[in-house]
LODOZA-847541 format. One record per residue: residue in one letter; y, z, x of N, C-alpha, C, O in turn. Coordinates in Angstrom, 1 decimal. Example, Ala and Ser with C-alpha at 12.3 -4.5 7.8 and 13.67 -1.06 7.14 Angstrom:
<rs>
+------+--------+--------+--------+--------+--------+--------+--------+--------+--------+--------+--------+--------+
| rest |    n_Y |    n_Z |    n_X |   ca_Y |   ca_Z |   ca_X |    c_Y |    c_Z |    c_X |    o_Y |    o_Z |    o_X |
+------+--------+--------+--------+--------+--------+--------+--------+--------+--------+--------+--------+--------+
|    A |   -5.7 |    7.8 |   13.2 |   -4.5 |    7.8 |   12.3 |   -3.3 |    7.8 |   13.2 |   -3.3 |    8.5 |   14.2 |
|    S |   -2.2 |    7.1 |   12.8 |   -1.1 |    7.1 |   13.7 |    0.0 |    7.9 |   12.9 |    1.1 |    8.0 |   13.4 |
+------+--------+--------+--------+--------+--------+--------+--------+--------+--------+--------+--------+--------+
</rs>
This chain:
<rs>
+------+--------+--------+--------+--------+--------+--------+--------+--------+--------+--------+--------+--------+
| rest |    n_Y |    n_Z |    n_X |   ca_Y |   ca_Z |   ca_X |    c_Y |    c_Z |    c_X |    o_Y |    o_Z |    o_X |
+------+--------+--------+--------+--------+--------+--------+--------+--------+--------+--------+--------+--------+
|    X |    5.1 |  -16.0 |   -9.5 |    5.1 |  -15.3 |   -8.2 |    5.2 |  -13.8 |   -8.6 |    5.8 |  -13.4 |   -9.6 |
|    X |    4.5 |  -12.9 |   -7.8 |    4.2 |  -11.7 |   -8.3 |    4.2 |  -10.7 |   -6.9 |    4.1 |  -11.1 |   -5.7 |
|    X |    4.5 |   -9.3 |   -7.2 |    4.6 |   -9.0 |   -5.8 |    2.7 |   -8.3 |   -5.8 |    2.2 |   -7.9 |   -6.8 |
|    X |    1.9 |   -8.4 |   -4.3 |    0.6 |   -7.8 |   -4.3 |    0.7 |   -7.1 |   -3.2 |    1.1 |   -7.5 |   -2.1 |
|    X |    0.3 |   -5.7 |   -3.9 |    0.4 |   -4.9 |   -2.3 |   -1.0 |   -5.1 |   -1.2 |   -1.2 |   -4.5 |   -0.1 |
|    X |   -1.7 |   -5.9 |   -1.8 |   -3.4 |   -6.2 |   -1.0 |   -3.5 |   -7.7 |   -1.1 |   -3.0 |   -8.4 |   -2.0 |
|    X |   -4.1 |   -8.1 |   -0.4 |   -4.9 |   -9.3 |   -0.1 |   -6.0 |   -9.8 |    0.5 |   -6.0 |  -10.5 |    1.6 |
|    X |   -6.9 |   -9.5 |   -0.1 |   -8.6 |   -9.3 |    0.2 |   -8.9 |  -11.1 |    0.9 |   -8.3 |  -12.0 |    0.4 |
|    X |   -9.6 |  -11.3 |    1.7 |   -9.6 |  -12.6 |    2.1 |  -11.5 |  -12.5 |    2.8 |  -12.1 |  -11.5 |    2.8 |
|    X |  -12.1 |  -13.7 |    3.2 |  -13.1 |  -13.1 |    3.6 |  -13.2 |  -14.3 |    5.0 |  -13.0 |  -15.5 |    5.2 |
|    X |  -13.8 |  -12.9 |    6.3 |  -13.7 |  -13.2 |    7.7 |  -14.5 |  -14.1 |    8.1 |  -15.7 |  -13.9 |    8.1 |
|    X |  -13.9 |  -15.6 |    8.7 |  -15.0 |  -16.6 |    8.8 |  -15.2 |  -16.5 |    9.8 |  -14.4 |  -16.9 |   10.6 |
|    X |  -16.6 |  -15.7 |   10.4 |  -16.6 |  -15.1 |   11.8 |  -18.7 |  -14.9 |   11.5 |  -19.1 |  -14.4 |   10.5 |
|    X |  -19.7 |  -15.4 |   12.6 |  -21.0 |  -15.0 |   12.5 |  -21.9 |  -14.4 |   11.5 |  -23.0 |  -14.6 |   10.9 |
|    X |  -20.7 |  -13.5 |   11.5 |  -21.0 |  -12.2 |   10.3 |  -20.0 |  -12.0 |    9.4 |  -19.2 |  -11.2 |    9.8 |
|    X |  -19.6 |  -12.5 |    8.0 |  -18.3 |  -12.9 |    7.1 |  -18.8 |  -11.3 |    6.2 |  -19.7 |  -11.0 |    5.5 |
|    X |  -17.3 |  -10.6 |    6.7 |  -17.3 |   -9.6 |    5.6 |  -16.1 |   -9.7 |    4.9 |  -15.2 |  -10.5 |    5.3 |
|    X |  -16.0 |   -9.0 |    4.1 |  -14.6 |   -9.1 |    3.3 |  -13.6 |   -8.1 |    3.8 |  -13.9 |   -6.9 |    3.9 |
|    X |  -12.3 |   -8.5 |    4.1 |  -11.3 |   -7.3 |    4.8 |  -10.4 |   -7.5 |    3.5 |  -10.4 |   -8.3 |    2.6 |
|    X |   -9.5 |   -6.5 |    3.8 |   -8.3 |   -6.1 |    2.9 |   -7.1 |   -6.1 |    3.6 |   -7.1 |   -5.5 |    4.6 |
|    X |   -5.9 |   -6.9 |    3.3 |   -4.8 |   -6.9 |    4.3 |   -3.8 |   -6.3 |    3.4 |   -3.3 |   -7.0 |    2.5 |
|    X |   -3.4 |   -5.1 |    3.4 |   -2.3 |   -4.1 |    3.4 |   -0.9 |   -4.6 |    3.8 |   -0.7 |   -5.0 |    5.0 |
|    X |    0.0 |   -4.5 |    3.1 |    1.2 |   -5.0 |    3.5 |    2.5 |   -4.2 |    2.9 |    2.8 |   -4.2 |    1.7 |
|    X |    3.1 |   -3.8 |    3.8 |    4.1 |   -2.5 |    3.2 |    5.2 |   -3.5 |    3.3 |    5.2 |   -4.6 |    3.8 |
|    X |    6.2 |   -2.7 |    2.7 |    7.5 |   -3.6 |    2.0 |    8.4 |   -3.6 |    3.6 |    9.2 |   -4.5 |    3.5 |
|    X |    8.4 |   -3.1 |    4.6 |    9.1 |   -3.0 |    5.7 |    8.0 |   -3.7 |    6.6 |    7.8 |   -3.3 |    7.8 |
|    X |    7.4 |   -4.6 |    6.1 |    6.7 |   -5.3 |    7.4 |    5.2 |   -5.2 |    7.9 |    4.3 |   -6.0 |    8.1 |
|    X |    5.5 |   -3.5 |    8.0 |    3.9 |   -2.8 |    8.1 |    2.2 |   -3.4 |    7.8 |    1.6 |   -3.0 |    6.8 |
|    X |    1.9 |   -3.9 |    8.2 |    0.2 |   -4.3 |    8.0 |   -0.8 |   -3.5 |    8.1 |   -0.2 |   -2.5 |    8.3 |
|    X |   -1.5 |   -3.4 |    8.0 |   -2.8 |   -2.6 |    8.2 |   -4.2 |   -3.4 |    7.7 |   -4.0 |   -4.1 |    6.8 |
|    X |   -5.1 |   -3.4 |    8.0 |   -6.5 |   -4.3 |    7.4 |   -7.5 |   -3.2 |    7.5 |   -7.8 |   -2.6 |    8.5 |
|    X |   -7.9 |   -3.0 |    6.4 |   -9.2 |   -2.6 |    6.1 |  -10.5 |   -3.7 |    6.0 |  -10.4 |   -4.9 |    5.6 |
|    X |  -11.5 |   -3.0 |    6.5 |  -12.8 |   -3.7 |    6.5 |  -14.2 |   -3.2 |    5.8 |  -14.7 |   -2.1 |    5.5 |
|    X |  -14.7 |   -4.7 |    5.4 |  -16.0 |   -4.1 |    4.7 |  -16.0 |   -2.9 |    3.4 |  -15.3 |   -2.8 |    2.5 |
|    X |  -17.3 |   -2.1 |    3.9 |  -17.1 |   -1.2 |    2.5 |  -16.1 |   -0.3 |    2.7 |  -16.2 |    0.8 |    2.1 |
|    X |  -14.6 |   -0.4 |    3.8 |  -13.5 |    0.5 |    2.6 |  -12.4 |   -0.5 |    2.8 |  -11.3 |   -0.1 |    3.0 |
|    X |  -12.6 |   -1.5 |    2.8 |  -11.7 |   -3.0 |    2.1 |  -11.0 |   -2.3 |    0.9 |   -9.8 |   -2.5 |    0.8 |
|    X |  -11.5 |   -1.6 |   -0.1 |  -11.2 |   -1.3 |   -1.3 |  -10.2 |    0.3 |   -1.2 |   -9.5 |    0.7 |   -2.1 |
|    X |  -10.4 |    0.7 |   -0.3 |   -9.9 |    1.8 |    0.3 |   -8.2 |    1.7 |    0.5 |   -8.2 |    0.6 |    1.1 |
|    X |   -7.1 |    2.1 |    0.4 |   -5.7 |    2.0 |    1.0 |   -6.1 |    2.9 |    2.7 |   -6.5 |    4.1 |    2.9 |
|    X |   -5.8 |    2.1 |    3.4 |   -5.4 |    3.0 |    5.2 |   -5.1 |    4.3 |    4.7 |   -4.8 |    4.5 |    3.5 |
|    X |   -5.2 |    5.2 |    5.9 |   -4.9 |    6.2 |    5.9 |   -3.7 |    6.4 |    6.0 |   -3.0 |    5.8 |    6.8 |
|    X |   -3.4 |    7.5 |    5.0 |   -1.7 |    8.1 |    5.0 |   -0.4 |    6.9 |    3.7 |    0.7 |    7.1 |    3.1 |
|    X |   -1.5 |    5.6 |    3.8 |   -0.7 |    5.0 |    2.6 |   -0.8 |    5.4 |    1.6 |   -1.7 |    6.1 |    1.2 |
|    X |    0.4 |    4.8 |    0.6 |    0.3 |    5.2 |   -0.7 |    0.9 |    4.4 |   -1.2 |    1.9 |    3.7 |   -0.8 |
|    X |   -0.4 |    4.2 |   -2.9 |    0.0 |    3.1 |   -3.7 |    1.0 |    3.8 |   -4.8 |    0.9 |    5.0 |   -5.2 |
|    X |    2.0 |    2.5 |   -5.0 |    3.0 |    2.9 |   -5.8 |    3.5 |    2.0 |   -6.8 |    4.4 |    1.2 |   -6.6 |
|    X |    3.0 |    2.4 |   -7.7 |    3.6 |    1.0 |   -9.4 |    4.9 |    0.3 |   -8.9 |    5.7 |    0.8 |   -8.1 |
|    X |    5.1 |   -0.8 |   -9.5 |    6.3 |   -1.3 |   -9.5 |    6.8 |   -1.8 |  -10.8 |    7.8 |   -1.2 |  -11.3 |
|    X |    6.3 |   -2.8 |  -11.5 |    6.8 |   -2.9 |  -13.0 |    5.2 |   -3.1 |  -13.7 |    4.3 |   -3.5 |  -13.0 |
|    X |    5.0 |   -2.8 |  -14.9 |    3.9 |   -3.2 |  -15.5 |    2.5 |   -2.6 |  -14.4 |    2.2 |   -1.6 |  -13.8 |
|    X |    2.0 |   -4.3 |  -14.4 |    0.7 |   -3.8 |  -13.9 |    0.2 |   -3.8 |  -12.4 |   -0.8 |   -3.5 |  -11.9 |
|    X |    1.6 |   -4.3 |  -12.0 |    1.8 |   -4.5 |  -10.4 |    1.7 |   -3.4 |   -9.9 |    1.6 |   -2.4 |  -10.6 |
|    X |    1.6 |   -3.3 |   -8.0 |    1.7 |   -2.6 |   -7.3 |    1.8 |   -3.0 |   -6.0 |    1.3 |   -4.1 |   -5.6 |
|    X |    2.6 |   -2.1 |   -5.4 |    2.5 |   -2.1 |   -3.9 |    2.1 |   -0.9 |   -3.2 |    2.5 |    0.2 |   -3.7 |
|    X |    1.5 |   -0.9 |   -2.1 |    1.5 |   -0.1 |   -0.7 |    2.5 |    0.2 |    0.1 |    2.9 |   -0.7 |    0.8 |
|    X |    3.1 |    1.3 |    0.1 |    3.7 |    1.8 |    1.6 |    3.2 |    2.6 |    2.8 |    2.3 |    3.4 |    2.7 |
|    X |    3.6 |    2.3 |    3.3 |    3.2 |    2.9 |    5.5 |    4.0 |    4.1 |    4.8 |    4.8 |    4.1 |    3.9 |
|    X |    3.3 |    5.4 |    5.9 |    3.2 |    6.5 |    6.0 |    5.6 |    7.1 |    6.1 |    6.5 |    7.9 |    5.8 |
|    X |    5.4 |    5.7 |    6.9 |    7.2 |    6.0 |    7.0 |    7.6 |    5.8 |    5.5 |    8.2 |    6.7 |    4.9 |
|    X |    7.2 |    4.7 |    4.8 |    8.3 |    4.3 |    3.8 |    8.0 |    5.3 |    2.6 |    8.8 |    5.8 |    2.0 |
|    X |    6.1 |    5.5 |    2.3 |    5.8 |    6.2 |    1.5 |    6.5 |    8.0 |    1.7 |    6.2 |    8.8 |    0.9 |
|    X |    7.3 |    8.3 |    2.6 |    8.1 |    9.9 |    2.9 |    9.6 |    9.2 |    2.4 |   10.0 |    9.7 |    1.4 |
|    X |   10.2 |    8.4 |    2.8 |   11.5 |    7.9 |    2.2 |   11.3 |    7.3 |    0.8 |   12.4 |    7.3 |    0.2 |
|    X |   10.4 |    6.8 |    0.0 |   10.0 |    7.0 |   -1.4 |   10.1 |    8.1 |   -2.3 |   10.7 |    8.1 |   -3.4 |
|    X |    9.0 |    9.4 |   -1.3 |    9.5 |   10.7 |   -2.0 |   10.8 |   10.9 |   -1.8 |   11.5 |   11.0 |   -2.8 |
|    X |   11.2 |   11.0 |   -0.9 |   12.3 |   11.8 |    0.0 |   13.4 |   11.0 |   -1.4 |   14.0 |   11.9 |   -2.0 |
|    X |   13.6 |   10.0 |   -1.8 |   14.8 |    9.2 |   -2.2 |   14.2 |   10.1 |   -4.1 |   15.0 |   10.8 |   -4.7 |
|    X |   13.2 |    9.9 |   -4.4 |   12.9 |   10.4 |   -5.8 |   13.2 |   11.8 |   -6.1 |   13.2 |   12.3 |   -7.2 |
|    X |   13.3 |   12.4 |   -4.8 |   13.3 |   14.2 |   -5.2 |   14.8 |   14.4 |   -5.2 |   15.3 |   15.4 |   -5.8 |
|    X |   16.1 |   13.0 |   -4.3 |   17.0 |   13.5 |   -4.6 |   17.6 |   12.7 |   -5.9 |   18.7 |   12.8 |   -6.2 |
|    X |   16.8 |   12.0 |   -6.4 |   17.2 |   11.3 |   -7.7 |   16.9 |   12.3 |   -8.9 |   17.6 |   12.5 |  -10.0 |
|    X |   15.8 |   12.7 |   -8.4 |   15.5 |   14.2 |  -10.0 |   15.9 |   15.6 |   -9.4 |   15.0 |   16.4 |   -9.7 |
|    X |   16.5 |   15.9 |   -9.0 |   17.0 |   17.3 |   -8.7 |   16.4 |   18.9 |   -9.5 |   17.1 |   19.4 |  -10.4 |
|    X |   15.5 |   19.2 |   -9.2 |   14.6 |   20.6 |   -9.7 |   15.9 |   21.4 |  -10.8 |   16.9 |   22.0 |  -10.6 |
|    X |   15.0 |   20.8 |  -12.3 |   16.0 |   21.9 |  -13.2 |   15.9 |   23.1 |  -12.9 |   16.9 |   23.9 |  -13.1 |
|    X |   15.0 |   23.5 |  -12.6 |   14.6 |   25.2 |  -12.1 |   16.0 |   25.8 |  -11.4 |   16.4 |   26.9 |  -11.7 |
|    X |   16.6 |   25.0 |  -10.5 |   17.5 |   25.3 |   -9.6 |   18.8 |   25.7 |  -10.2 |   19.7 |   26.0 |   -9.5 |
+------+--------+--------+--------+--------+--------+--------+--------+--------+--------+--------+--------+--------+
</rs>
């Protein structure tokens, strides 16, 4: 078991295109379609997790990502 931040599936519907299902760690969904299936939504951001994994976060979790990492590394400059 592995964590995926995407899951490409294809729509059994008249016209079967391939969508992308987006899934943020707080629940969040989003689906992309067709040619930007391969695209992350707007305002998401992908973010490594170990090795070669990854996930996506929504526009909330990806600011509490930075927000948590900027007070984890504190600017030597300062």
């Amino acid at each position: 078991m592995f964590v995926m931040g995407v899951t490409y599936e294809l729509i059994d519907a008249p016209y079967p295109y391939l969508c992308a299902v987006y899934r943020c760690v707080c629940g969040g969904v989003q689906v992309q379609h067709g040619g930007d299936s391969a695209t992350p939504p707007e305002r998401w951001e992908r973010h490594p997790v170990d090795g070669d994994e990854e996930q996506f976060l929504c526009p909330g979790c990806a600011a509490e990502a930075r927000r948590r990492a900027a007070a984890a590394d504190p600017d030597p400059a300062a």
